[in-house]
C-alpha positions, 0 to 999 in steps of 0.5 A: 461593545460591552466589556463582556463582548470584549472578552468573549471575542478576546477568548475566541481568538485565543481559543482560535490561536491555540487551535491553530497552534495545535494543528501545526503541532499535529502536522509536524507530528505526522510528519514526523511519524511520515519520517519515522515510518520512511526510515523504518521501512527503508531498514527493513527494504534492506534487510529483506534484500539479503538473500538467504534470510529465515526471518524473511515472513517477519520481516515482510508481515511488518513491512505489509503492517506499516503500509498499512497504516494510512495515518488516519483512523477513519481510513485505516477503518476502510481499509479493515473494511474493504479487507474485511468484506474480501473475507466475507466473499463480498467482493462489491462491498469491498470495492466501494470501501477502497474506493470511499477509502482512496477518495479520501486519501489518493496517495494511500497506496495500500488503498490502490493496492487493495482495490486492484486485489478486488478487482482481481477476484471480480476478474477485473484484469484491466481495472486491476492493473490500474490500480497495480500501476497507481500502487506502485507509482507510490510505492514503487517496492510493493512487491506484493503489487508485482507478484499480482501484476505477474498473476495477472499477466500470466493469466492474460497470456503476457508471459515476458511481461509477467516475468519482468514483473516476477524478477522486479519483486525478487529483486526486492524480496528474494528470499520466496521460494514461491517467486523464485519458482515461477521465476524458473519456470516462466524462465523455460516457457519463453525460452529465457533461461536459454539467454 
């Protein structure tokens, strides 16, 4: 080995030691943003919590932004795909964007979330509720996810079920009017107000 092999092998390695170096770097960085996200969801879970809060649409639009974010862009790109294609009416396209999208990242709950939100509309009820239980097997706070469980149920003749899934999402989120509108009336359909 001449000494020109030598040093190229030599900068290789080096090259390889940086890359790996920087690659730990990211990691710890998004685990860092993994944290950093948690807490700050968990703050705003809290806030939302108080009953009686104006500012709950705000609080719920930057909760619905943080689930957004996948922490990779090219499924943050699926994503704005699949939603982009419910917009445009094209249901199947947006199913196979969620479904590349929760291929590449399986623990991605918005994923799930979108998908079951397809299938709804495609009145996919038991391909929806699927994936509603995937979704809130990870994150179990989705209170969007139950208000769709609840419509779904409703829709299926499963009022009870629908009720429970409507008081879980009030629970975490009780400032809707909306919510605590179908809490009542589901209430004095199964005879539940009377308990």
């Amino acid at each position: 080995m001449t000494n020109v092999d030598g040093m190229v092998g030599l900068q290789k390695r080096l090259l390889a030691a940086a890359l790996v170096a920087a690659m730990s770097l990211a990691g710890a960085a998004a685990r860092g943003d993994d944290a950093n996200r948690s807490a700050r969801l968990d703050a705003l879970f809290a806030e939302l919590a108080e009953p009686g809060r104006e500012d709950h649409l705000r609080i719920e639009t930057e909760i619905a932004r943080l689930w957004s974010q996948s922490g990779s862009p090219a499924m943050d790109l699926l994503l704005r795909r699949g939603r982009e294609a419910i917009d445009a009416e094209d249901l199947a396209a947006a199913v196979e964007h969620f479904s590349a999208l929760i291929d590449h990242a399986p623990d991605f709950a918005e994923g799930w979330n979108a998908r079951a939100t397809a299938f709804y509309l495609l009145d996919e009820y038991a391909l929806s509720i699927a994936d509603i239980e995937r979704t809130l097997a990870l994150e179990p706070r989705h209170f969007g996810a139950l208000e769709g469980l609840a419509a779904i149920l409703e829709q299926m003749d499963r009022p009870e079920l629908a009720l429970r899934a409507l008081r879980q999402a009030h629970a975490l989120n009780p400032n809707r009017a909306s919510v605590q509108e179908a809490i009542e009336r589901l209430e004095r359909e199964t005879g539940a107000a009377d308990l």
